[in-house]
C-alpha positions as CSV (number, residue, x, y, z in Angstrom):
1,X,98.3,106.4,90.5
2,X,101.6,104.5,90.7
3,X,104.6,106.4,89.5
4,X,107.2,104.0,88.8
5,X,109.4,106.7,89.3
6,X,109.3,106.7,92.7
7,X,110.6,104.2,94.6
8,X,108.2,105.4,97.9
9,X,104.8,104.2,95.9
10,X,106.0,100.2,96.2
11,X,105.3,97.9,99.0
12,X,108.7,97.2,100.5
13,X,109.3,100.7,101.1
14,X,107.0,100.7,104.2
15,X,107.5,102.2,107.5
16,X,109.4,100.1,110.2
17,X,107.1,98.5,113.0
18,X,107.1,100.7,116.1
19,X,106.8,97.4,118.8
20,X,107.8,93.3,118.0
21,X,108.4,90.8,120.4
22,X,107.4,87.3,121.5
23,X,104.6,85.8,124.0
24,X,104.9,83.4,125.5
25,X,101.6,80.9,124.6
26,X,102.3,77.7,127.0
27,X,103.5,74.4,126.0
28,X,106.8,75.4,124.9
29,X,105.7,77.8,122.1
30,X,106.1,81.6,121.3
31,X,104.7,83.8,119.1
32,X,106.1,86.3,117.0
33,X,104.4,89.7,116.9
34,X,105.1,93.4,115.6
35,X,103.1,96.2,115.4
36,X,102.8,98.8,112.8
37,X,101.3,102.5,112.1
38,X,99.9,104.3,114.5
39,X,100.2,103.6,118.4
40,X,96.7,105.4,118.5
41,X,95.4,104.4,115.4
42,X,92.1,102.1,114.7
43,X,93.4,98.2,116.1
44,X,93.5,95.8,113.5
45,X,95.0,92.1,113.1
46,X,96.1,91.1,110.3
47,X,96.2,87.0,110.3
48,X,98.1,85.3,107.6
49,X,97.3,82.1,105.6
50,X,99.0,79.0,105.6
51,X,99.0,78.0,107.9
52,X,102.7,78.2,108.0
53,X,103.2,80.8,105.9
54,X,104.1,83.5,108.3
55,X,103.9,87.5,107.7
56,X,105.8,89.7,105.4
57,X,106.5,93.2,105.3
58,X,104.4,93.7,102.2
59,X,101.5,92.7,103.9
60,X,102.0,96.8,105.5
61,X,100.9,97.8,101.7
62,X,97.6,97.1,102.8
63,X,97.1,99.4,105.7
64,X,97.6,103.8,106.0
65,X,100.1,103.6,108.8
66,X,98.6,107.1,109.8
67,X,95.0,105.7,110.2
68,X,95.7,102.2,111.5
69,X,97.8,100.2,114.5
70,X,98.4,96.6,112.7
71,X,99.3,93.9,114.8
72,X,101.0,91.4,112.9
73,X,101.5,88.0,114.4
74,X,103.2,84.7,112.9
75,X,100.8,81.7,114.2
76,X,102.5,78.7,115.8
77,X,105.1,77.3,114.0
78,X,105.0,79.9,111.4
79,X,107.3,82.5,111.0
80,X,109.7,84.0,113.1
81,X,107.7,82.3,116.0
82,X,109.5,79.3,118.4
83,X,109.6,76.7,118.2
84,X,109.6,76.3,114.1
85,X,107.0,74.4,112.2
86,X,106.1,72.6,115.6
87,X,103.0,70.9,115.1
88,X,102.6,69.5,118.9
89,X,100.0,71.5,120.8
90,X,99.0,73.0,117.5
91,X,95.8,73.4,116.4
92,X,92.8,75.8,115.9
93,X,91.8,76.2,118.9
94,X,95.1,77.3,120.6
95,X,95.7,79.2,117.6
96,X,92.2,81.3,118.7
97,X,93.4,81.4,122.1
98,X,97.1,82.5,121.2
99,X,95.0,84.9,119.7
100,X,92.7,86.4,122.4
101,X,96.4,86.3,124.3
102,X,97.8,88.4,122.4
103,X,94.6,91.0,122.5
104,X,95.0,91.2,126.3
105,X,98.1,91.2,126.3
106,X,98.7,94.4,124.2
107,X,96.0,95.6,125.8
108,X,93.0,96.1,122.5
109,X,89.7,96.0,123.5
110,X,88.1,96.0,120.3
111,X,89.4,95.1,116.9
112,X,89.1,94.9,113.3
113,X,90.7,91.2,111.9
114,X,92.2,91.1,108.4
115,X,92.5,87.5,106.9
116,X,93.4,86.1,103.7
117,X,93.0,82.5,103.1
118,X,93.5,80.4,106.3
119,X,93.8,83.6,107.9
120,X,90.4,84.3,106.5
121,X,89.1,81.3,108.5
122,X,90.7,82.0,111.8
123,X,89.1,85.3,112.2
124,X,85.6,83.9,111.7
125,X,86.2,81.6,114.1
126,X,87.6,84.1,116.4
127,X,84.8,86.2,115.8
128,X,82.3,83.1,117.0
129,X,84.2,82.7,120.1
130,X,84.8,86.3,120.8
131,X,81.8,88.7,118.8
132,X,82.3,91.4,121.4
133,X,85.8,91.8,120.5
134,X,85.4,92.1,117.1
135,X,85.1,95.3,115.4
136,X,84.6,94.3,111.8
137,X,86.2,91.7,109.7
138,X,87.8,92.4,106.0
139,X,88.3,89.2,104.5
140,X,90.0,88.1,100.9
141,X,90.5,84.6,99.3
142,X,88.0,82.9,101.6
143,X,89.3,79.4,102.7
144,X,85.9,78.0,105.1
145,X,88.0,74.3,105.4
146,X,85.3,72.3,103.3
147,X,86.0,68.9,101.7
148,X,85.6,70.4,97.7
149,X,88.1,73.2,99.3
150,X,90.7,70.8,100.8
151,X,90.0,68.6,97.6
């Protein structure tokens, strides 16, 4: 139950990330990650919608820092990642590849993906192009791309 009380039950009163930094993706761009939780916790990505938007530290609400390591990351042009709402050599495609990157590059062999809206999307297309490194998905406000969707 949420005691309004006490200040620790809201959402910006999350733990600090443990790890952030930037990877390098090719073609001038860099993106943004942190992780959160535990080191040796269950792997999950949480992808953002947008695209654009970026991450936020209430997205951390969603996770039990003592169960799970989250790896955040802001997509191209999103977020704290360079360069800034760059659109060149940016599109699905490199945004599933940033993605597998950034699993072998923090070194996750399996994980869960978390996606809400266009975030929703780019897991299941991850999770075509990669099923054996998907764990699971959890997915919320479904956005599939379709023309009465866009419309």
């Amino acid at each position: 139950m949420l005691n309004l009380n006490n200040k620790t039950d809201f959402f910006f009163d999350c733990l600090p990330s443990y790890d952030s930094g930037y990877l390098e993706v090719g073609n001038g761009h860099s993106i943004y990650f942190e992780q959160y939780g535990n080191p040796e916790g269950i792997p999950i990505l949480f992808l953002h919608g947008g695209p654009g938007a970026g991450f936020s530290n209430s997205h951390k609400s969603f996770f039990d820092p003592n169960i799970f390591r989250v790896i955040f990351f802001d997509q191209r042009g999103a977020g704290k990642s360079i360069p800034y709402a760059e659109t060149n050599y940016n599109n699905t495609q490199l945004l599933i590849s940033d993605i597998e990157n950034l699993r072998n590059s923090l070194k996750v062999n399996k994980w869960y993906l978390f996606g809400g809206s266009w975030g929703s999307t780019l897991a299941l297309l991850y999770g075509i192009d990669y099923p054996n490194r998907c764990l699971g998905f959890i997915l919320r406000g479904i956005f599939l791309g379709s023309k009465i969707e866009i419309d």
